[in-house]
PADRENLUM-886034 format. One line per 3 residues: number of its first residue (from 1); their letters; for each residue x, y, z of C-alpha. Coordinates in Angstrom, 3 decimals. Layout:
// residues N
NUM> a> X,Y,Z ~ ... .
//
This chain:
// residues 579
1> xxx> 17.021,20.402,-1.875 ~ 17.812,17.618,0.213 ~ 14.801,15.583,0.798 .
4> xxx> 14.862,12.201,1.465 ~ 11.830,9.486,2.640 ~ 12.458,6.122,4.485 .
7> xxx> 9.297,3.923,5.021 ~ 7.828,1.027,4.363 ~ 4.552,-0.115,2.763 .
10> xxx> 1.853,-3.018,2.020 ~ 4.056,-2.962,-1.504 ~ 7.636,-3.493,0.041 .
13> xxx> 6.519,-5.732,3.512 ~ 4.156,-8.247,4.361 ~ 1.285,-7.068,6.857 .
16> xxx> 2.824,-8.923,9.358 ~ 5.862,-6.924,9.479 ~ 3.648,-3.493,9.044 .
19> xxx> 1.528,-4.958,11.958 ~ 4.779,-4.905,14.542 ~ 6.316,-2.128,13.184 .
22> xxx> 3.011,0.349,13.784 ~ 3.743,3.346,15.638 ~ 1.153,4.735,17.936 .
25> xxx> 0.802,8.564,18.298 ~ 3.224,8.838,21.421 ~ 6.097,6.866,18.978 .
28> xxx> 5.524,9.113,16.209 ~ 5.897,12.334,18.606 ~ 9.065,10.765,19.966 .
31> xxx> 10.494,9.825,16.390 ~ 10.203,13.073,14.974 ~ 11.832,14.584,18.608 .
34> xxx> 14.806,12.459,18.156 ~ 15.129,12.750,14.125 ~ 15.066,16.614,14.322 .
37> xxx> 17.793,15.831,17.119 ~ 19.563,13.801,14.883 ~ 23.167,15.511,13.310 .
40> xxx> 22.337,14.991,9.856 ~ 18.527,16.181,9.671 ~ 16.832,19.488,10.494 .
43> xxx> 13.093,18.733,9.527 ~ 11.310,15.901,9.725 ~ 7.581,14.413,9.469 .
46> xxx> 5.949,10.985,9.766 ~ 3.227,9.486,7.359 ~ 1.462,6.704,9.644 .
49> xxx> -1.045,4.906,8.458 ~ -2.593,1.257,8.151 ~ -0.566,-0.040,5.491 .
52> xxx> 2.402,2.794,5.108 ~ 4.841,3.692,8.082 ~ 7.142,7.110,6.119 .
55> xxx> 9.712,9.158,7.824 ~ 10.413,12.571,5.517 ~ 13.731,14.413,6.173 .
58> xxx> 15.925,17.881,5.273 ~ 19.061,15.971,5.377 ~ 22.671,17.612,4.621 .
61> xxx> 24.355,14.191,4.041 ~ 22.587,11.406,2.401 ~ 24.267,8.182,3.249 .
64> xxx> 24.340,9.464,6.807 ~ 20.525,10.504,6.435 ~ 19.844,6.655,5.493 .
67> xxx> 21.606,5.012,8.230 ~ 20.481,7.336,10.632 ~ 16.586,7.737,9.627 .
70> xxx> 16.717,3.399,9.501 ~ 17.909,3.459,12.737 ~ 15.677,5.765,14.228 .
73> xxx> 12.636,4.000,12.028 ~ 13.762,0.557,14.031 ~ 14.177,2.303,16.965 .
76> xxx> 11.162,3.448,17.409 ~ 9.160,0.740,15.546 ~ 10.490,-2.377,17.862 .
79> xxx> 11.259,-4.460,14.661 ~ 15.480,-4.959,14.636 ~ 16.936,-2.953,12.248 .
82> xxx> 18.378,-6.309,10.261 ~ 14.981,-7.551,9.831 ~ 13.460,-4.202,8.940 .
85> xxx> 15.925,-2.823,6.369 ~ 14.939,-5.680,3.354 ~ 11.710,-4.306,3.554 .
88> xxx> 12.488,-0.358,3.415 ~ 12.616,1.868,0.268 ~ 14.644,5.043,0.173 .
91> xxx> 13.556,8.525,-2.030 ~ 16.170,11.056,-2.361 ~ 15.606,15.180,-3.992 .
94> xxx> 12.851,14.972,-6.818 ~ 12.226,11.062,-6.206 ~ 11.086,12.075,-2.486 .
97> xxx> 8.928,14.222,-4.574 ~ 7.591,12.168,-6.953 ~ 6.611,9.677,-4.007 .
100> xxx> 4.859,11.471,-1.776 ~ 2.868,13.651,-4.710 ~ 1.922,10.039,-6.105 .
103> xxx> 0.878,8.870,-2.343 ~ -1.593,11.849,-2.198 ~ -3.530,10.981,-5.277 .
106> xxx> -4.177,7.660,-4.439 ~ -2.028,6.102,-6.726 ~ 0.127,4.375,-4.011 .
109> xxx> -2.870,3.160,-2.079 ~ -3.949,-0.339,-1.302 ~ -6.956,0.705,-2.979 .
112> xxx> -5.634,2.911,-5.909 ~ -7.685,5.985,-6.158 ~ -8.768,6.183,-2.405 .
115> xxx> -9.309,9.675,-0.958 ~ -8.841,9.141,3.071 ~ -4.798,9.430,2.244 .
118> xxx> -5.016,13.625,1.846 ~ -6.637,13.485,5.282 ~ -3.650,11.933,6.991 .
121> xxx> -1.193,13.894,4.839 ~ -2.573,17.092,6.460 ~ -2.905,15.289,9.623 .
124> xxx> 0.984,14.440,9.431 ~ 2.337,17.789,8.379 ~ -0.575,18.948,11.155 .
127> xxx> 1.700,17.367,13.526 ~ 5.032,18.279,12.280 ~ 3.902,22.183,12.798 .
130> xxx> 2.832,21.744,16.162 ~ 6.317,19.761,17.037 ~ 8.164,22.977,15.327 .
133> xxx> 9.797,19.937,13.199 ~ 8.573,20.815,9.570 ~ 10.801,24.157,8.262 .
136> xxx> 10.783,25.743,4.845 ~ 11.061,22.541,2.211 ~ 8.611,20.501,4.370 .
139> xxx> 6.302,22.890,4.768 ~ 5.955,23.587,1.245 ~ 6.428,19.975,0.105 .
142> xxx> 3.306,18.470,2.361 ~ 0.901,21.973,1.556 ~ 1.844,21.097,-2.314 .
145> xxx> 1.169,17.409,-2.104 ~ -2.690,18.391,-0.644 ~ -3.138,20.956,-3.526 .
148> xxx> -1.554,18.153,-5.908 ~ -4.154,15.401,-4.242 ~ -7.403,17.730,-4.379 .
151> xxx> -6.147,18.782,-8.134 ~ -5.937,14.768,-9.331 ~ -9.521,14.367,-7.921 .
154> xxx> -10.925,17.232,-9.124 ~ -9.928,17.148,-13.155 ~ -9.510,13.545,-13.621 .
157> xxx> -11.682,10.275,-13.007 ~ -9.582,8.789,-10.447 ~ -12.255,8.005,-7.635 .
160> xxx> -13.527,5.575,-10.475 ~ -10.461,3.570,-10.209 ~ -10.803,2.744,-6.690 .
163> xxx> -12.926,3.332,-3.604 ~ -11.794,4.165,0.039 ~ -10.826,0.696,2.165 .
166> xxx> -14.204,0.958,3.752 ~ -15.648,0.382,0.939 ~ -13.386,-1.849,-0.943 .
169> xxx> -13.581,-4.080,2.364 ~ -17.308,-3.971,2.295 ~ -17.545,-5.165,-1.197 .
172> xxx> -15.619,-7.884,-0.336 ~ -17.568,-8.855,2.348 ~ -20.694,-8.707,-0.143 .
175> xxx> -18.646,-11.358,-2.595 ~ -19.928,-9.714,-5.394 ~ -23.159,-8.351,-4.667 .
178> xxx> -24.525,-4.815,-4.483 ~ -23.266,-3.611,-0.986 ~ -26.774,-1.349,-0.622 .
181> xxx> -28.897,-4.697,-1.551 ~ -26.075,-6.721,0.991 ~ -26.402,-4.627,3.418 .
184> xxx> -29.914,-3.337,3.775 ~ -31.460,-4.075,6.988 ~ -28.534,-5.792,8.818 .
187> xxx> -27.342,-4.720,12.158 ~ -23.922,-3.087,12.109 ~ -21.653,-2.966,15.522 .
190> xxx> -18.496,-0.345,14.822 ~ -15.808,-0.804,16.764 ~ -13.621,1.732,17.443 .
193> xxx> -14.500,6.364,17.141 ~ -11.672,7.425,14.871 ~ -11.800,8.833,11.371 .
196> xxx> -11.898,5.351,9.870 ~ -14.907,4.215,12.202 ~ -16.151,7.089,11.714 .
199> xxx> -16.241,6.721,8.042 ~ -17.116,2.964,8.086 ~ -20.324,4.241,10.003 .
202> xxx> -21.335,7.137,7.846 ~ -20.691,4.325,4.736 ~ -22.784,1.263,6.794 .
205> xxx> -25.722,3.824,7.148 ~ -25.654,5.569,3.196 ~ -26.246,1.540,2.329 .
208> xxx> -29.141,1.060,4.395 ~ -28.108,-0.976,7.719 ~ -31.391,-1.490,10.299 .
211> xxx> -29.052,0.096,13.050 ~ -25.615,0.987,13.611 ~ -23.619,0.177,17.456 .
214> xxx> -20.691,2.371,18.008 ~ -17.968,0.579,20.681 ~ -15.293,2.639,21.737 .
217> xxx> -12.945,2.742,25.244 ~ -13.955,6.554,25.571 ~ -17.764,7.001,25.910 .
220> xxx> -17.842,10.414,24.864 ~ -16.320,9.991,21.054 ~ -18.841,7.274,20.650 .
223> xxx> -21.468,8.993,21.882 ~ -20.497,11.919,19.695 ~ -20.310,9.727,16.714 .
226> xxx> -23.338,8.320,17.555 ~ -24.849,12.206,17.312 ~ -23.612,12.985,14.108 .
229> xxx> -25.059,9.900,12.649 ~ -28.761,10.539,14.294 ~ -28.186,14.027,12.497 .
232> xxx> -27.318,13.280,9.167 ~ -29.033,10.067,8.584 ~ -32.487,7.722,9.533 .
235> xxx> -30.697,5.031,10.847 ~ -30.859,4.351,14.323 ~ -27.548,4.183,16.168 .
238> xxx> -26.344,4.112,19.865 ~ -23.526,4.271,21.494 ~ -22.276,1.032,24.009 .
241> xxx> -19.139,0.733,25.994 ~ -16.569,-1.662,24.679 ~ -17.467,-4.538,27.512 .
244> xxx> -20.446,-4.744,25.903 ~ -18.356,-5.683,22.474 ~ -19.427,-9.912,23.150 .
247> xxx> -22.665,-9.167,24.035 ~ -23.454,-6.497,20.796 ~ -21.728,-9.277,18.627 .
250> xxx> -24.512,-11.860,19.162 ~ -27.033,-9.998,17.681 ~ -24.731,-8.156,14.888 .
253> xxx> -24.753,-8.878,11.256 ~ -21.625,-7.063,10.175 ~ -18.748,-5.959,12.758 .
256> xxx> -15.820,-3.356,11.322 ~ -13.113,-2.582,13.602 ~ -10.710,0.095,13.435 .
259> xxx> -8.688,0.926,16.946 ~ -5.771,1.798,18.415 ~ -5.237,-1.070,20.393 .
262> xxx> -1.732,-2.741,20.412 ~ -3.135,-6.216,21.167 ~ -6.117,-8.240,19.316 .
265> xxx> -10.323,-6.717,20.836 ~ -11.688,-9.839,19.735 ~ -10.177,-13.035,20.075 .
268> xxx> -11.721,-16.477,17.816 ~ -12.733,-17.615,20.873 ~ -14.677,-14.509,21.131 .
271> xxx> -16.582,-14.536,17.789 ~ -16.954,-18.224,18.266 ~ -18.956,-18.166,21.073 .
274> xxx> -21.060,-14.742,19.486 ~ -21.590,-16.749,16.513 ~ -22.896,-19.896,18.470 .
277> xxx> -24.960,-17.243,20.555 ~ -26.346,-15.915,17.632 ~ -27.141,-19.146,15.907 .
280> xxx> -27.694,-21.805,18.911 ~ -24.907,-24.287,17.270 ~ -21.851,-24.985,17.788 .
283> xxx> -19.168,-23.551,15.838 ~ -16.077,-25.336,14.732 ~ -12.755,-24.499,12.936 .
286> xxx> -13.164,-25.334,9.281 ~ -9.904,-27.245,7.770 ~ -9.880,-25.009,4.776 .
289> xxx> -10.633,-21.541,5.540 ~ -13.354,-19.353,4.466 ~ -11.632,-16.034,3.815 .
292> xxx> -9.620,-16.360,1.031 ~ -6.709,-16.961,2.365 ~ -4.162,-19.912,2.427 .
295> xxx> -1.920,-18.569,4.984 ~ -3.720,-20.346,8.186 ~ -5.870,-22.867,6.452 .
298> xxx> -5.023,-26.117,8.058 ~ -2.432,-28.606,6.615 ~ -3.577,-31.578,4.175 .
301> xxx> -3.958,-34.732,5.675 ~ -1.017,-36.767,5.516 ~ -1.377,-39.865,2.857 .
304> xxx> -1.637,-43.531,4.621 ~ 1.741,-45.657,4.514 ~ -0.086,-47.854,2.165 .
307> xxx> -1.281,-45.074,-0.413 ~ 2.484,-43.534,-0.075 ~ 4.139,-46.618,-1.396 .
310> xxx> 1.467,-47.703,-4.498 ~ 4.079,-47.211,-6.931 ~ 6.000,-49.320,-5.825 .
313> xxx> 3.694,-52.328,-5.669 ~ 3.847,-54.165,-9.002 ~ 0.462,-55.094,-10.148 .
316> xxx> -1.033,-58.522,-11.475 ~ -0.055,-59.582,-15.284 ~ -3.253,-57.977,-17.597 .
319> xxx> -4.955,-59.915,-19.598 ~ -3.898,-57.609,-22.732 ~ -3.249,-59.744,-25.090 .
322> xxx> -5.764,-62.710,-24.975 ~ -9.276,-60.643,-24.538 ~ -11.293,-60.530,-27.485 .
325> xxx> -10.391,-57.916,-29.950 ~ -7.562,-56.509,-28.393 ~ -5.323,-55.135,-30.946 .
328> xxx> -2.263,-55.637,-29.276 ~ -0.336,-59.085,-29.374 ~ 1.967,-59.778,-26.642 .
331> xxx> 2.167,-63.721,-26.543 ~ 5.999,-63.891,-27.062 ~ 6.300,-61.365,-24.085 .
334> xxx> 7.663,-63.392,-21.180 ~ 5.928,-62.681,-17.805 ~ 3.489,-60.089,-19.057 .
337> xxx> 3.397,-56.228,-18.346 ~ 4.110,-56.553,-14.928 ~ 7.777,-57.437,-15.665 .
340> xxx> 8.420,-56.042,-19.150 ~ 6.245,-53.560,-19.977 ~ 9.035,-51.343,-21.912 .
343> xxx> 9.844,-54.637,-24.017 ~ 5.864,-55.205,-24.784 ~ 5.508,-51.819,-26.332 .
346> xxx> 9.039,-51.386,-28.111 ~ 8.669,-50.992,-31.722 ~ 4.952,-50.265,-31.722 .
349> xxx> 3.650,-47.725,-33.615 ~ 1.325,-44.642,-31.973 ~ -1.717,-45.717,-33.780 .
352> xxx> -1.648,-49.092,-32.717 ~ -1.078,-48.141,-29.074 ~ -4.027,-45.695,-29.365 .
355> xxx> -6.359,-48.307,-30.969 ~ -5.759,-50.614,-27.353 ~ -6.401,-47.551,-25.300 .
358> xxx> -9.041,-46.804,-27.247 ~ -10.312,-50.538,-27.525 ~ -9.669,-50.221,-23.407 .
361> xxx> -12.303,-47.414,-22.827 ~ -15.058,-49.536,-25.304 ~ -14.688,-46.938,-28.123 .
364> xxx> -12.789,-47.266,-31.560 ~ -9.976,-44.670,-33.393 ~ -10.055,-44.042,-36.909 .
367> xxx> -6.664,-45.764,-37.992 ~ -6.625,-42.963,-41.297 ~ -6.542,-40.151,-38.670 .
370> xxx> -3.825,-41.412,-36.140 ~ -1.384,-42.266,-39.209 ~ -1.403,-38.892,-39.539 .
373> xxx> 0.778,-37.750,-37.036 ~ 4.346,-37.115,-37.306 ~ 7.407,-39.394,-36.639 .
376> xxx> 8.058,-37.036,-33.488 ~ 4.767,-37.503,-32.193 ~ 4.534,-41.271,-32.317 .
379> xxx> 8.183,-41.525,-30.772 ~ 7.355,-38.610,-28.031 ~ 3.557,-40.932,-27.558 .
382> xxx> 5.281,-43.645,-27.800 ~ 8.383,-43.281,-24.816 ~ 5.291,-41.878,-22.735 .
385> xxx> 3.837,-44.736,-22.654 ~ 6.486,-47.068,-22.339 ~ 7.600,-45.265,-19.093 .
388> xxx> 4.174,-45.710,-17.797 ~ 4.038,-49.232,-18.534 ~ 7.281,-50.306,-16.911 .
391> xxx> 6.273,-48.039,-13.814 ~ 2.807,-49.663,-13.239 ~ 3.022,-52.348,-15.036 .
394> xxx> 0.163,-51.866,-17.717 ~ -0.501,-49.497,-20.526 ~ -3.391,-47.147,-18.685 .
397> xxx> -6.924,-46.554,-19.891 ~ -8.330,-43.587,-20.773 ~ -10.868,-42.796,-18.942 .
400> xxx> -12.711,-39.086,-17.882 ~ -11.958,-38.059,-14.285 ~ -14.922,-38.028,-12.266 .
403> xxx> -16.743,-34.744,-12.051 ~ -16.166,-32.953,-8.566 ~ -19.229,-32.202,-6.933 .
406> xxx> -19.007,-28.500,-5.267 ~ -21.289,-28.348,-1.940 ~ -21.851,-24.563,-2.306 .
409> xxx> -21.212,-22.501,1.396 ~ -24.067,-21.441,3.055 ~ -24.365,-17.804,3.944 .
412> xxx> -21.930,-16.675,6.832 ~ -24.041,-15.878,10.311 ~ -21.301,-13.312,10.699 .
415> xxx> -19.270,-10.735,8.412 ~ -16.000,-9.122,10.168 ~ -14.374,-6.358,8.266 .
418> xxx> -10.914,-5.585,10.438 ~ -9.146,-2.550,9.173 ~ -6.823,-2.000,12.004 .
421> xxx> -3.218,-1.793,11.706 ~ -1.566,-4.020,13.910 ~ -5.286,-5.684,13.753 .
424> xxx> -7.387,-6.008,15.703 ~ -9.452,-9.549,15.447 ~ -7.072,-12.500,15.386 .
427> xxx> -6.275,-14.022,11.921 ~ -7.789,-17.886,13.621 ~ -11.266,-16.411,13.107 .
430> xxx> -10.667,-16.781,9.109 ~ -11.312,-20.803,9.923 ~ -14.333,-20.492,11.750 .
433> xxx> -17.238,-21.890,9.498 ~ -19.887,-19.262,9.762 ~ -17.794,-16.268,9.955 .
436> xxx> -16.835,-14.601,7.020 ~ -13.189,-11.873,7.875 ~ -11.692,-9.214,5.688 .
439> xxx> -8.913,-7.581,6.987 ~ -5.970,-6.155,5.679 ~ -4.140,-8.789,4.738 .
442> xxx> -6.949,-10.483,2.628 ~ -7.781,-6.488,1.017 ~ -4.104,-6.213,0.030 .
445> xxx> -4.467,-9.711,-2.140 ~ -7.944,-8.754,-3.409 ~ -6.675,-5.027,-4.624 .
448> xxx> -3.565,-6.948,-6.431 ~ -6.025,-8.085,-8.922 ~ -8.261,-4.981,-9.302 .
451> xxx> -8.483,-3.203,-12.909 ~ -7.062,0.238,-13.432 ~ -8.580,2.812,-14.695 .
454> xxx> -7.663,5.131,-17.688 ~ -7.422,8.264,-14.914 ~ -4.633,6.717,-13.505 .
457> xxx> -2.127,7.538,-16.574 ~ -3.842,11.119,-16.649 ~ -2.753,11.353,-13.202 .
460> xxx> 0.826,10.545,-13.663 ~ 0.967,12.911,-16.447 ~ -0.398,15.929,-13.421 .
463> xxx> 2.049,14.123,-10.858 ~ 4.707,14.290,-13.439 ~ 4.038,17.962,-14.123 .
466> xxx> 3.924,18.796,-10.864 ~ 7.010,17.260,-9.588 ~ 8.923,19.441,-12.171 .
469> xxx> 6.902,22.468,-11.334 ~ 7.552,22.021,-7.464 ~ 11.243,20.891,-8.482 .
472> xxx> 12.078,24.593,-10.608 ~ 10.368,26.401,-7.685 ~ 12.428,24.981,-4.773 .
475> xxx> 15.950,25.564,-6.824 ~ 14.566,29.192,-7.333 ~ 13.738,29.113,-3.898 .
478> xxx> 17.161,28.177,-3.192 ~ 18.804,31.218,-4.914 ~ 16.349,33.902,-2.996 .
481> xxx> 19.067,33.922,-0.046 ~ 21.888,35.223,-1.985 ~ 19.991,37.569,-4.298 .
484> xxx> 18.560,39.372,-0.638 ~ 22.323,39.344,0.438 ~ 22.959,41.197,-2.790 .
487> xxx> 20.385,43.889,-1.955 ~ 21.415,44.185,1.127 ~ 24.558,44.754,0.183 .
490> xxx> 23.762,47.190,-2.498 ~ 21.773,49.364,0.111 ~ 25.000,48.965,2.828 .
493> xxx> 26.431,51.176,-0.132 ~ 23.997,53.455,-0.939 ~ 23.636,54.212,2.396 .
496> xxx> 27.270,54.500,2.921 ~ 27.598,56.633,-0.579 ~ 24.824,59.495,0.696 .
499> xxx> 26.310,59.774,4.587 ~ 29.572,60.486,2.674 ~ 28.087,62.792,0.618 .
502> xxx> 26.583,64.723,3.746 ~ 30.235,65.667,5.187 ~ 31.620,66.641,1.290 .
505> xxx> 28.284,68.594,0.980 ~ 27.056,69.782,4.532 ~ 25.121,72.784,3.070 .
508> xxx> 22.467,70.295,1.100 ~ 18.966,70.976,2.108 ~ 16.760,68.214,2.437 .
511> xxx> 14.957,68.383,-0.394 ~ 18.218,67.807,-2.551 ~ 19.239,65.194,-0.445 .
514> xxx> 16.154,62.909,-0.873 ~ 16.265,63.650,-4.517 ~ 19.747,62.718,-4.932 .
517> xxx> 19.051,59.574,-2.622 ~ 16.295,58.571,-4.270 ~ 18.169,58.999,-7.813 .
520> xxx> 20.965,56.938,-6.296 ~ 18.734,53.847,-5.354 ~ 17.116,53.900,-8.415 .
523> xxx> 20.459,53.401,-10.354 ~ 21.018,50.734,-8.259 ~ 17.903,48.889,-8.796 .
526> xxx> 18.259,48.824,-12.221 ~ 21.578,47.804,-12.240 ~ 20.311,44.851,-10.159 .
529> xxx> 16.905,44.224,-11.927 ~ 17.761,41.982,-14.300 ~ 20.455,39.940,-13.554 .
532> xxx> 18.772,38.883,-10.459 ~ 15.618,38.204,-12.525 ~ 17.224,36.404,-14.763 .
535> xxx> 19.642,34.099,-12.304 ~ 16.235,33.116,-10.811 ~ 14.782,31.977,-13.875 .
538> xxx> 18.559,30.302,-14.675 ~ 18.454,28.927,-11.232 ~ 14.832,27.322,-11.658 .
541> xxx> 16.311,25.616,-14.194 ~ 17.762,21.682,-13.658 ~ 21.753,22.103,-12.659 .
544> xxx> 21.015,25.692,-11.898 ~ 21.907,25.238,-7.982 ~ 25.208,26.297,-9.520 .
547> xxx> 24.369,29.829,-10.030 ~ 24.132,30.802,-6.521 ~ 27.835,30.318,-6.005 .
550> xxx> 28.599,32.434,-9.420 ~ 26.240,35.348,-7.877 ~ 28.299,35.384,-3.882 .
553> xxx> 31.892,35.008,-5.691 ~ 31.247,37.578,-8.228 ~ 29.811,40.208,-5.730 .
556> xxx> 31.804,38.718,-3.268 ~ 29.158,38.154,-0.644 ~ 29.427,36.972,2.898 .
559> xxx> 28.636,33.570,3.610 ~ 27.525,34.406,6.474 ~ 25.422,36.450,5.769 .
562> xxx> 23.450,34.755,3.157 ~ 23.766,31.673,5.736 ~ 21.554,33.950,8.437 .
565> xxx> 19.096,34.969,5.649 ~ 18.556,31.390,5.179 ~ 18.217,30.629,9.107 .
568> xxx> 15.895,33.258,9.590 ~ 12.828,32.244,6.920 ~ 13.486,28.658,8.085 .
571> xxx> 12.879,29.618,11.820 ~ 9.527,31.730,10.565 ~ 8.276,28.541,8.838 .
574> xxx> 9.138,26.195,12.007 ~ 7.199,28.648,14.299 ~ 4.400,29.053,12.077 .
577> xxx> 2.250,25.984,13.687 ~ -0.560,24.276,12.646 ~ -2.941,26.163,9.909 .
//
């Protein structure tokens, strides 16, 4: 076997990087064209999706197979190879394996445990059929990963530890609340007829939204989305075309979009002016964000040249010293705090420096309880404060900060959930006060916190198991060329044995002949029964890739000929197309 994966994920690259290098369906027909073209691969299949870009491979060579696959990856992607490669991972043989097995459970999802993945894996090898690019190993590989998927789901508890993004996004948009109570009797406008509007429709109308609007550039698919809705559910929904998107978002509650598009379908300009046609206000950019997100919160407001330089302002000489009670007594301090403060409070012990801070805030210290501290403490106390007082010129008060007041939000007018990949509502609408955005970016910092489930080890046991399983099946695999070169061999001389035979014995009737043919065949079999049973099991076996070579030099096969074997059941699997 000599698979090997290049891609690129929401775990190795920032969305910003996934968002330019997002390849539509022409650039994924193209990439696997020119990677099957390519010298050093003869399969190939692409994993798109919204937060994972994956090129899979048959390579013979593999450093080749990496430069060549990055390259094509760039290529095709329109990000430069230099600023793509920090952000690509590499699987080679039984890691390849392990990755893509692990991708169709859900465990490498933005939301772990998510389900939608399996769809796009058969969608992917789906692809690869009808392009003739997927052969024997990928074939196998993708078909395995579905059964693997569907197996995780169906004997473990993994949809607990994670929903699909439509959900997940949705609950994020709720901010904590029941999505069924959050979203019962709101107005929903989907954007977009593909599977993932499609789903965020079907999920919008199980929780109880008034009415659903489906946008999309083709009528027909929304209108057809919009039919399958009306069938399965109560909730009202009709379709709209998309330049009706502005006017749809005025009277819309919750928006999801999921397209295709290559540039942004609503600009903040756009929701701004929905927003303040929905409400009859104005809407303004707020400083600080309302999404969660620091990334394009406005800066701080600079500090005044006066605040900047209060440090260095010495302040007035206290009046430590002579107020009444003050348990400190600096009278043969020359020029007060102000000038030497370190010299005032040399020599002092803790507790008496605590008694002035404490005589400062109007309260008293128990003398018994600060003699209790340690030497260390009352030296470490004691060079703190001394810094502080030659800095400002005073030993500081304690006093309790003032409490912050926190004006709570009110309710945004408008909830965006953007689950395109490159997105499609621009990342400005995240400051608009009223408007509340999820998108990717924001889902992939919420999901970084979420809880695991127990499932997940139980599914990286079944991954585990089935990663060696697929592993000692493939090296078998492997052998099944040279063992049906030994056969054929083995009947070349039976064959050969019985015509020669015929001219020693020309008198044989045919009865004799088959008998002594079939005798013949059967001593052959037999012969060959069991070491080609068991150099399959030997060959499943890790390191057993070895035993093919002992089988061809020992009968001395023909290269060749187990070469054509090999050619032809790759060729049967390339032609097979799409099941």
């Amino acid at each position: 076997m000599s698979l090997l994966v290049v891609g690129l994920s929401h775990r190795s690259a920032p969305v910003s990087v996934l968002e330019r290098a997002a390849l539509g369906a022409d650039a994924q027909i193209k990439l696997l064209q020119d990677t099957v073209a390519a010298e050093p691969a003869t399969e190939a299949a692409v994993l798109a999706t919204c937060n994972r870009i994956e090129l899979y491979a048959d390579v013979d060579k593999f450093h080749a197979g990496v430069a060549e696959l990055s390259t094509l990856l760039a290529q095709h992607s329109g990000v430069g190879l230099d600023e793509l490669t920090p952000y690509l991972y590499v699987h080679y043989e039984d890691r390849a394996v392990h990755h893509l097995f692990s991708v169709a459970c859900g465990l490498d999802s933005m939301v772990v445990g998510e389900g939608q993945i399996l769809g796009q894996i058969k969608d992917s090898l789906a692809k690869a059929q009808e392009l003739h690019s997927a052969g024997r190993l990928l074939n196998d590989l993708f078909q395995q990963a579905l059964r693997v998927g569907k197996r995780a789901h169906s004997e473990t508890g993994i949809d607990r530890a994670g929903q699909s993004l439509v959900t997940f996004g949705l609950e994020q948009l709720a901010e904590g609340a029941d999505v069924t109570d959050w979203a019962r009797g709101k107005k929903a406008l989907v954007i977009g007829a593909g599977s993932m509007s499609s789903l965020a429709a079907a999920t919008l109308a199980r929780a109880g939204v008034a009415e659903i609007v489906i946008a999309n550039r083709t009528q027909d698919r929304a209108e057809r989305l919009v039919e399958i809705l009306t069938d399965g559910t109560d909730v009202p929904a009709r379709a709209v075309p998309m330049e009706s998107v502005p006017v749809e978002l005025t009277r819309a509650d919750v928006a999801v979009s999921c397209t295709g598009a290559t540039g942004l379908v609503l600009a903040a300009e756009e929701v701004a002016a929905a927003v303040e046609g929905r409400t009859g206000r104005p809407v303004a950019f707020d400083g600080a964000g309302n999404g969660g997100r620091t990334a394009d919160r406005a800066p701080a407001p600079r500090a005044n040249a006066d605040s900047a330089d209060v440090r260095q302002t010495p302040l007035p000489p206290t009046s430590v010293g002579t107020d009444e009670n003050c348990p400190l007594d600096v009278a043969a301090v020359q020029g007060g705090f102000s000038v030497l403060g370190e010299a005032a409070v040399a020599g002092m012990d803790a507790a008496t420096l605590e008694q002035h801070a404490a005589w400062a805030a109007g309260s008293a210290v128990d003398r018994r309880e600060a003699a209790r501290r340690s030497p260390e403490a009352d030296a470490e106390l004691i060079s703190a404060l001394a810094a502080t007082a030659a800095t400002v010129g005073r030993i500081p008060e304690r006093r309790k900060p003032e409490p912050v007041i926190e004006v709570p939000r009110p309710a945004p007018a408008l909830s965006l959930l953007d689950l395109a990949m490159p997105r499609d509502i621009d990342a400005a609408v995240h400051r608009l006060t009223g408007v509340r955005l999820v998108d990717i970016e924001s889902l992939a910092e919420a999901s970084a916190d979420a809880p695991m489930a127990a499932d997940v080890d139980q599914v990286r046991r079944i991954v585990s198991d089935e990663v060696a399983a697929f592993g000692a099946a493939l090296r078998a695999a492997h052998i099944t060329p040279t063992v049906v070169a030994l056969r054929a061999m083995a009947a070349d001389v039976v064959a050969n044995e019985i015509a020669r035979l015929e001219g020693r014995l020309p008198g044989l009737d045919d009865k004799h002949r088959g008998e002594i043919t079939q005798t013949v065949r059967r001593v052959v079999d037999k012969l060959l029964h069991a070491p080609t049973v068991r150099v399959k099991q030997l060959a499943a076996e890790p390191g057993g890739a070895g035993y093919a070579d002992a089988l061809r030099t020992l009968f001395d096969l023909d290269q060749e000929t187990v070469a054509s074997v090999s050619r032809a059941e790759d060729s049967t699997e390339k032609n097979r197309g799409p099941r």
